[in-house]
C-alpha positions as a printed Julia matrix, in Angstrom:
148×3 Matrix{Float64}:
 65.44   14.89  -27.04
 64.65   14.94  -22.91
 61.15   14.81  -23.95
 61.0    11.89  -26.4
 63.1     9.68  -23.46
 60.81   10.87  -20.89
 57.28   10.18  -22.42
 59.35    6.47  -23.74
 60.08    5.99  -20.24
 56.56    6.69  -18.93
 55.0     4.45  -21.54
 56.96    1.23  -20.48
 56.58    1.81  -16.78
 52.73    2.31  -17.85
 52.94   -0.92  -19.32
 54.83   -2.86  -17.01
 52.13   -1.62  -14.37
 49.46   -2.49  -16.25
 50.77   -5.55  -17.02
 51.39   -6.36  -13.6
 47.9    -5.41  -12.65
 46.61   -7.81  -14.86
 48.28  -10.74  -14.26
 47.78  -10.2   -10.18
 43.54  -10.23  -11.29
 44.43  -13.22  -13.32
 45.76  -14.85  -10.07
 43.11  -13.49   -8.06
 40.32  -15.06  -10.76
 42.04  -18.43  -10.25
 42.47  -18.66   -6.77
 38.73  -17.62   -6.06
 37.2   -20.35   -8.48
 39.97  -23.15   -6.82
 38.09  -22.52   -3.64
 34.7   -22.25   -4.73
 32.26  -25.28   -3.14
 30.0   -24.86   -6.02
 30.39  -28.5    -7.09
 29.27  -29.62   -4.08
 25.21  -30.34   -2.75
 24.43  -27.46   -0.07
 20.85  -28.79    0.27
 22.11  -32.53    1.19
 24.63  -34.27    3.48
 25.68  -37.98    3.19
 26.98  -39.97    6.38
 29.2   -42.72    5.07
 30.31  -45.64    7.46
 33.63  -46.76    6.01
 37.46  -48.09    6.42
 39.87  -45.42    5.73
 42.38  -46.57    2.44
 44.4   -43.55    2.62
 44.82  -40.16    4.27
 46.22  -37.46    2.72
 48.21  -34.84    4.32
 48.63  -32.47    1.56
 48.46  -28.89   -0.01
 46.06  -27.41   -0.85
 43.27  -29.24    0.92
 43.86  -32.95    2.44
 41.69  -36.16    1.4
 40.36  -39.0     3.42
 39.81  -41.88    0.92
 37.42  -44.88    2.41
 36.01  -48.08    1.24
 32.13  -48.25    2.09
 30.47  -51.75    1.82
 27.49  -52.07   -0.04
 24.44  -54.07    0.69
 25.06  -56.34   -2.33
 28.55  -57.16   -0.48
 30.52  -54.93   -3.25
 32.77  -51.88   -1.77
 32.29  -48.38   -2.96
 35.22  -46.04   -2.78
 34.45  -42.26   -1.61
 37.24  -39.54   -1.61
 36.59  -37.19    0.79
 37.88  -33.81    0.63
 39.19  -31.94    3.63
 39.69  -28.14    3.65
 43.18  -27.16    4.33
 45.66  -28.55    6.56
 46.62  -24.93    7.85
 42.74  -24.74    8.81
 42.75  -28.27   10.05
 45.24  -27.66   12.25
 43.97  -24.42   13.87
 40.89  -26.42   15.4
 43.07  -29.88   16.29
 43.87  -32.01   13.74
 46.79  -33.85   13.18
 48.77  -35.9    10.28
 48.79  -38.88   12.22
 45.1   -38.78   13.65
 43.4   -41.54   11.17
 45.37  -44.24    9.32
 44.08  -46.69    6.52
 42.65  -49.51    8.13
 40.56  -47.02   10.97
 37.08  -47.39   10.73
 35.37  -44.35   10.19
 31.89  -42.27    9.8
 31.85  -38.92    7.83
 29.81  -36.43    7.06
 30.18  -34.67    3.43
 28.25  -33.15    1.02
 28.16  -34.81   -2.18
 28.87  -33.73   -5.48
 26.53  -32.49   -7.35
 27.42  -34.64  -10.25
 26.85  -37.92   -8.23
 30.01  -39.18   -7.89
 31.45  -40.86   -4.56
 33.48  -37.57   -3.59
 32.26  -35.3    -1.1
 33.25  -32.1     1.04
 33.81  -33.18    4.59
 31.76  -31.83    7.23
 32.73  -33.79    9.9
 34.35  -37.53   10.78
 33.89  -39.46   13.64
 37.12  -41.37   14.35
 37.76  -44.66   14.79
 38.01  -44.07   19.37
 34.8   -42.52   19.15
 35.64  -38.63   19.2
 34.19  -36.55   16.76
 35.93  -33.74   14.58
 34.35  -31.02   12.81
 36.11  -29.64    9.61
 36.79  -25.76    9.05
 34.8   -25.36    6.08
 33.74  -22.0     4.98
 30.64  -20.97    5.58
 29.68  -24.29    6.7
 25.84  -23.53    7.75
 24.97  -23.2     3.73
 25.3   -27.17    3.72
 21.81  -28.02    5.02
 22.03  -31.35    6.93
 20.02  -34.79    6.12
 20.25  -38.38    7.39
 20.97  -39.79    4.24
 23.28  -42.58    5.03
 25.41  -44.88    2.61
């Protein structure tokens, strides 16, 4: 009878291990492809002139959101994405640095897919000073004078 309960015993904390294990590599998985820059051009950078809508503060990564005028006179929106605010703040930055209505040039790499979103590499604020963004392994974005 001391047998049976021990080898019963051993098989659910086997289980509950393994179980464990598993969903820690699940979490693992996830949080690797979240911060992936895959999506994003590494053999192109855009410089976008623009007037800041919105700045985002936020977890995981912040966002800088800016109009763009357009040679036809139309306005082109861009969301810019920011790496995170822990990172941001390590080398300066600051939740009250840019506010909608600052003019603004950035940096980014596009997406791949085309779309007005980009990783930003650096922004030039509105006073003139220029801040570089924490990103990852930032010399694998190779950098052009594309403008828009």
């Amino acid at each position: 009878m001391i047998v049976a309960t021990e080898v019963t015993m051993s098989s659910r904390r086997t289980a509950w291990v393994g179980g464990v294990l598993s969903l820690l590599m699940l979490m693992a998985a996830t949080a690797a492809a979240h911060h992936s820059f895959a999506v994003f051009d590494h053999t192109r950078t855009l410089t976008i002139h623009g007037t800041v809508t919105r700045f985002q503060w936020t977890n995981p990564h912040g966002f800088l959101e800016v109009d763009v005028p357009q040679p036809d006179g139309s306005m082109k929106h861009y969301s810019i994405e920011l790496t995170s605010i822990n990172m941001m703040q390590r080398v300066g930055w600051r939740s009250n640095m840019i506010k909608a209505g600052d003019k603004v040039t950035a940096v980014v790499a596009p997406l791949l897919s085309g779309e007005p979103v980009g990783l930003g590499l650096e922004v030039t604020m509105a006073d003139g000073t220029t801040k570089a963004l924490p990103v990852p392994n930032v010399g694998s974005f190779k950098r052009t004078t594309e403008t828009q």
